[in-house]
ZALUMFI-973374 format. One line per field, with one value per residue (C-alpha): residue number from 1; residue in one letter; x, y, z. Coordinates in steps of 0.25 Angstrom, whole numbers, plus 5000, padded with zeros to 4 digits. Example, Ala and Ser with C-alpha at 12.3 -4.5 7.8 and 13.67 -1.06 7.14 Angstrom:
<rs>
i: 1,2 .
aa: A,S .
u: 5049,5055 .
v: 4982,4996 .
w: 5031,5029 .
</rs>
This chain:
<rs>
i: 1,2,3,4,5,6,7,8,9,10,11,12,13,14,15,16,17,18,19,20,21,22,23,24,25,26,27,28,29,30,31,32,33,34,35,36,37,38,39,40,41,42,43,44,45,46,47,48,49,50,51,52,53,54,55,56,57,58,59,60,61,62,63,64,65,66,67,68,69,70,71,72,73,74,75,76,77,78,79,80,81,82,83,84,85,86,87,88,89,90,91,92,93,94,95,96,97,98,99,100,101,102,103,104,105,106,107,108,109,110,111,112,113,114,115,116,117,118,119,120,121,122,123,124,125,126,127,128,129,130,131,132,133,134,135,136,137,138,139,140,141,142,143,144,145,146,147,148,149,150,151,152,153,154,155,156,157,158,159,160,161,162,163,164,165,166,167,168,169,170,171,172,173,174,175,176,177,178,179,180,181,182,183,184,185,186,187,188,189,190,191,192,193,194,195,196,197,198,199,200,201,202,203,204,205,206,207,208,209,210,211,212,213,214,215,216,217,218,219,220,221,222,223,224,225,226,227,228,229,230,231,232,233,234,235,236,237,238,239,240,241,242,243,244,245,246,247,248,249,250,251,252,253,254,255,256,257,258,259,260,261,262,263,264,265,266,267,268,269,270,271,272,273,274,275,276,277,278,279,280,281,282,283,284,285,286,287,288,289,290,291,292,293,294,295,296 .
aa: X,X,X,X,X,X,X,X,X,X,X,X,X,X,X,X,X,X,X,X,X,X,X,X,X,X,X,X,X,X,X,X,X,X,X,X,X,X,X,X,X,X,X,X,X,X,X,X,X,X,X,X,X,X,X,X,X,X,X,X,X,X,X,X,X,X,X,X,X,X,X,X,X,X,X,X,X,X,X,X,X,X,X,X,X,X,X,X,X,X,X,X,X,X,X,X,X,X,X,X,X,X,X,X,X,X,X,X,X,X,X,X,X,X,X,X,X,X,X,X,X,X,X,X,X,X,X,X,X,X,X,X,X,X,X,X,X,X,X,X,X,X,X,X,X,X,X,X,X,X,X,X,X,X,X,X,X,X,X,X,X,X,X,X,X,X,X,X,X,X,X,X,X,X,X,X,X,X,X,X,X,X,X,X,X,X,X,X,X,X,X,X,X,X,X,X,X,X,X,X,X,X,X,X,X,X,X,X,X,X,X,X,X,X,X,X,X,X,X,X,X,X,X,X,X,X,X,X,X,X,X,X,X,X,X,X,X,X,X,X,X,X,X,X,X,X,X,X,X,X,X,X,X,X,X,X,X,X,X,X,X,X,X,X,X,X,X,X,X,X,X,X,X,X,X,X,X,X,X,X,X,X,X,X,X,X,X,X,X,X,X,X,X,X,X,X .
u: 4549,4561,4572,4584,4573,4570,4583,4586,4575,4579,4593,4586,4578,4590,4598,4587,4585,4601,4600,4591,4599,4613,4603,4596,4609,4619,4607,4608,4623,4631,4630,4639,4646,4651,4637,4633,4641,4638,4625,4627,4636,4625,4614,4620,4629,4621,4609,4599,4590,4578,4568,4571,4568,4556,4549,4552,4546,4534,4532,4533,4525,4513,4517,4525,4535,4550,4553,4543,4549,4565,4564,4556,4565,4579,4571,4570,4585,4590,4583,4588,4603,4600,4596,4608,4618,4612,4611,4625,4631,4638,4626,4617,4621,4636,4639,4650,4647,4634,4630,4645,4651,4654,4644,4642,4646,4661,4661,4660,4656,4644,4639,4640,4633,4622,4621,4620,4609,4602,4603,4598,4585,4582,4585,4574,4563,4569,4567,4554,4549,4555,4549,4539,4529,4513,4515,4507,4515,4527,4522,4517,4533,4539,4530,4531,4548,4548,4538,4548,4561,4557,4554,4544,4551,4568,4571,4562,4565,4581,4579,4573,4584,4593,4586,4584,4598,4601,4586,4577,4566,4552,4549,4539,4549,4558,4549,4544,4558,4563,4549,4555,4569,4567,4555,4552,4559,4555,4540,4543,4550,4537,4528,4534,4534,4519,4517,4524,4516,4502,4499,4487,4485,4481,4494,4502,4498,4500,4514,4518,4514,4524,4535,4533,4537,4548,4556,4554,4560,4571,4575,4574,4584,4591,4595,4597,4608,4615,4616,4618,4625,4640,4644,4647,4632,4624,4634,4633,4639,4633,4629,4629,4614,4618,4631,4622,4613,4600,4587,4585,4575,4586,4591,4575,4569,4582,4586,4575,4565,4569,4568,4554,4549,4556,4550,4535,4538,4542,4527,4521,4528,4524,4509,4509,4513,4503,4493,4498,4496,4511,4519,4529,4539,4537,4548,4542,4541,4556,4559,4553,4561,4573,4573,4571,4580,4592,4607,4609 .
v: 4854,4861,4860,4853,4842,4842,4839,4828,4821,4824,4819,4807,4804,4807,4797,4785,4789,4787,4774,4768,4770,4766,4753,4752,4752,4743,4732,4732,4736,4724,4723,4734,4740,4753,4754,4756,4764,4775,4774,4775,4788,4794,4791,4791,4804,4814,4825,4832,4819,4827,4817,4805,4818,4820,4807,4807,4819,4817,4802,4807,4820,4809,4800,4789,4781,4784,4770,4770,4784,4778,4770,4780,4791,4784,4779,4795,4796,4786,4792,4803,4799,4794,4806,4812,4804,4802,4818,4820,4812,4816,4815,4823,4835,4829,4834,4831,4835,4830,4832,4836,4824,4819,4814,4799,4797,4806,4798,4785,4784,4787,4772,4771,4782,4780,4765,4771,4780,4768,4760,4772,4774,4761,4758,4769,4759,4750,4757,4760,4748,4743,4754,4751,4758,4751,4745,4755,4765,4759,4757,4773,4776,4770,4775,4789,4787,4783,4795,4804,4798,4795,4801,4811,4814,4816,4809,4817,4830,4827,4823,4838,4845,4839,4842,4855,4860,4874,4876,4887,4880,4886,4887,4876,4867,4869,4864,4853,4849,4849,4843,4831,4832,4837,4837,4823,4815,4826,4824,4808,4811,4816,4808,4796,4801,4803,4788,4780,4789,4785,4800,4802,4808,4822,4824,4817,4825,4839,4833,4832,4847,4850,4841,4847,4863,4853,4849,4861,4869,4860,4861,4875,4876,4868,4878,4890,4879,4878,4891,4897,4884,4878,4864,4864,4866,4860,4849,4850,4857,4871,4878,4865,4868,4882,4877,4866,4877,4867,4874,4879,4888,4900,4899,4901,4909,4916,4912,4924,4917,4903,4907,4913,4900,4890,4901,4897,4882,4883,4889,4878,4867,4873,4874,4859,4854,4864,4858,4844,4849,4848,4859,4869,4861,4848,4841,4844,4859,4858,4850,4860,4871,4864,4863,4877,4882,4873,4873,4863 .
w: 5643,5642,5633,5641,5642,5627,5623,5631,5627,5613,5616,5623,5608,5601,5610,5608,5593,5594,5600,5591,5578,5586,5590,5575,5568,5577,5574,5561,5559,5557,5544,5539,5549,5539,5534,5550,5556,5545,5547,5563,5557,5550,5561,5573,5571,5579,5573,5579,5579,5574,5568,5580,5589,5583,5582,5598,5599,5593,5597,5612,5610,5605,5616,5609,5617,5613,5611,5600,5594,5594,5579,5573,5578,5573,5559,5556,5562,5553,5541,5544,5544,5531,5525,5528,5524,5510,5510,5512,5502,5491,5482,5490,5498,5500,5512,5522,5536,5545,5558,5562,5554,5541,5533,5531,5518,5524,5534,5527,5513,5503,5501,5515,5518,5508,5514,5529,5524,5518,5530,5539,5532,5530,5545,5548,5543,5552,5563,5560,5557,5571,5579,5591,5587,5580,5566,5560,5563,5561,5545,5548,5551,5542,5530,5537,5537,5524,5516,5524,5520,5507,5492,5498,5511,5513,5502,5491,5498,5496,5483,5478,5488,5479,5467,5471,5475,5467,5465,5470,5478,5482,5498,5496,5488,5499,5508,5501,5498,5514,5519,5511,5514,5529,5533,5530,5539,5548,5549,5548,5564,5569,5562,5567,5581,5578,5572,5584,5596,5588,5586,5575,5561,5567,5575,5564,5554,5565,5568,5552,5551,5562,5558,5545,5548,5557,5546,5537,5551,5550,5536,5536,5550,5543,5530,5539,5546,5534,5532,5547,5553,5552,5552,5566,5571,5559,5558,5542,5533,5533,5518,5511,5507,5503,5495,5488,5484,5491,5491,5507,5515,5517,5502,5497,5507,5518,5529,5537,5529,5533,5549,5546,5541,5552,5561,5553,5556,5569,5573,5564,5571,5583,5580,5575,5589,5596,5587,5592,5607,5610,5617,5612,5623,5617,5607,5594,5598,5601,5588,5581,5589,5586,5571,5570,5579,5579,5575,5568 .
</rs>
């Protein structure tokens, strides 16, 4: 597998994630035609697509059929969007600029943003509950989905970020703090995957433990790209995490520090899949690889 074929079959996931929230939200959008359009705005306005990509690539890799994988994927979209549009209001991280464009609440106004992010979660259960896939592991989804988006999951871990703003944090609090905020949603993606291809406890619980040093990869690429990148390639207002005074992993332990520990991660992740029987080649892998090493 090389890596001109990898892409386009992430760009083909991305696409039918795409189509399946332009579908899910024209059904149901007569209603309120403001109220829609902004949450077409919040989730349809590009991203890297890392969760849907990562309940393809784990659903596939266990042998699941995409058209089992499409609902999941755009539920862990959609709860994503949602996130961010709450985060960048005015009383959270108030910011402007994301992914390259205003922020929902510029570009229309706060109720309206906090009304589009209210009917992006709640669509994600929708979707779930609608997905092809055995009753008892549509149940099993949509309990995974909500722990990961709820109090002890995203939620939870944006409540003590918040809290935490102009505090010194321990490593380990920092962890625990992103494994809500992040890392949650994160380990939800795969799970999922795992649940619609049938996959077992064993391999479950092997896939947690690399979806785990995932999202921890990911926050911590992320913090160096506040500090290294610029609006233009992270599509966000760089430094804001730095002029807010938020605990991150270059603020508490350097940015050398910081690339020794995505270093440490990256051979862990790469151990869970070898463990799995799956190939440094395969999607995962190349997940993994991307959330360390991208750009934005």
């Amino acid at each position: 597998m090389n890596s001109v074929d990898e892409r386009q079959r992430w760009r083909a996931w991305a696409t039918r994630c795409e189509s399946t929230l332009e579908r899910a939200i024209a059904e149901r959008g007569e209603l309120a035609p403001r109220l829609t359009e902004a949450m077409r705005y919040s989730v349809l306005g590009g991203g890297k697509r890392l969760r849907p990509l990562l309940v393809y690539a784990t659903g596939t890799a266990f042998g699941a059929d995409e058209n089992a994988l499409d609902f999941p994927a755009a539920a862990l979209e959609t709860v994503h969007a949602y996130s961010l549009v709450h985060d960048d209001l005015p009383a959270m991280d108030d910011d402007v600029l994301r992914r390259g464009r205003p922020t929902v609440h510029v570009a229309f106004d706060e109720a309206t943003a906090i009304l589009a992010g209210d009917g992006l979660q709640t669509l994600a259960f929708e979707l779930l509950g609608e997905a092809p896939v055995p009753a008892d592991s549509r149940i099993a989804m949509i309990r995974e989905l909500a722990k990961a988006a709820g109090m002890q999951g995203m939620v939870g871990g944006q409540a003590i970020d918040l809290a935490s703003v102009g505090k010194k944090l321990s490593l380990e609090a920092l962890k625990q703090m992103h494994g809500a905020k992040t890392g949650a949603l994160i380990r939800a993606s795969v799970a999922l995957g795992a649940l619609a291809a049938g996959c077992d406890g064993a391999v479950r619980h092997t896939l947690d433990e690399y979806a785990k040093a995932l999202g921890l990869a990911f926050q911590i690429r992320d913090d160096l790209l506040d500090i290294e990148g610029d609006a233009a390639q992270i599509g966000k207002t760089p430094g804001k995490d730095a002029a807010n005074d938020k605990p991150t992993y270059p603020a508490l332990i350097g940015i050398d520090e910081s690339r020794r520990l995505l270093e440490a991660l990256s051979i862990a992740m790469q151990s869970s899949l070898q463990a799995l029987g799956l190939r440094d080649d395969c999607d995962l892998a190349a997940l993994a690889r991307f959330a360390v090493q991208r750009a934005h």
